[in-house]
N, C-alpha and C positions, 0 to 999 in steps of 0.2 A: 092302351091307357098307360102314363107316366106313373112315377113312383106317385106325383102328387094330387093327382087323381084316385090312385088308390087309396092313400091316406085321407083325401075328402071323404070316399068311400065308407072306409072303416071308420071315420071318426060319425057319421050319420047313422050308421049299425049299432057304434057303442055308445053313442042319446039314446038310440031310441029302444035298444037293448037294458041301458041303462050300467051298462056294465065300466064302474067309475077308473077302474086299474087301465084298463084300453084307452077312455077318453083322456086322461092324465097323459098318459106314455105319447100320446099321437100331439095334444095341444102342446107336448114341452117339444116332441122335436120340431112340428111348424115354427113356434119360436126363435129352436135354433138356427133353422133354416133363412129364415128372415132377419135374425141377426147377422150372421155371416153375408148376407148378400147387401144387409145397408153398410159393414164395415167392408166389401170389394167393389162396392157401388156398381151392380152386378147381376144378374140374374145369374143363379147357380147351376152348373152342368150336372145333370147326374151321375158323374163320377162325384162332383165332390157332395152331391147329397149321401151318395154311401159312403164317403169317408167321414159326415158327420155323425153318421147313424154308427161308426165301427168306433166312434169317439166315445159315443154315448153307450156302448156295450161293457168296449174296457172300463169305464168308471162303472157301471155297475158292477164288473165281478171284483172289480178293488172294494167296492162298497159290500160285497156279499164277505170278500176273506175278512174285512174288517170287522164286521159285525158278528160276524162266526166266533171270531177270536175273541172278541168282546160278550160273546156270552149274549147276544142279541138273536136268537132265530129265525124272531115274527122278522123283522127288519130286515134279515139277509133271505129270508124265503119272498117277499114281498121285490125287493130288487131282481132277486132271481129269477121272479116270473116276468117283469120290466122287459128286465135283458131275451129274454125269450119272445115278447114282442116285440122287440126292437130286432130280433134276429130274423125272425119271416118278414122285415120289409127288405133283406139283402137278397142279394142275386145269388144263384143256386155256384 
């Protein structure tokens, strides 16, 4: 099974689990994924699906030091666990 078969995967576990952090994190990266391939007119390889997924990590922990520093915790704890499901869809 493809990265995107697991992602159908997980996102059917976190409906039906009901767990809202997981279905969030999963519908923004399909998103991404589908943006990117109508702007290369394209179907996407799985290299560059984990480049979109390492896109989407770095702006989280930019998101985590900023909110830290801003005196935000729920906000930088909330991104932090993002970037942690976005980090188990990467290759080992």
């Amino acid at each position: 099974m493809g990265l995107r078969g697991k992602l159908d995967e997980d996102l059917k576990t976190g409906l039906k689990a009901k767990n809202a952090l997981l279905v969030s994190v999963i519908r923004l990266l399909k998103s991404g994924f589908l943006n990117a391939e109508i702007e290369k007119k394209r179907e996407l390889t799985e290299d560059e699906l984990f480049e979109i997924i390492m896109k989407n990590i770095k702006q989280r922990k930019e998101s985590v030091e900023s909110f830290t520093k801003g005196g935000r915790q729920d906000l930088a704890d909330k991104e932090q666990s993002e970037a942690k499901i976005l980090s188990s869809y990467l290759p080992e």
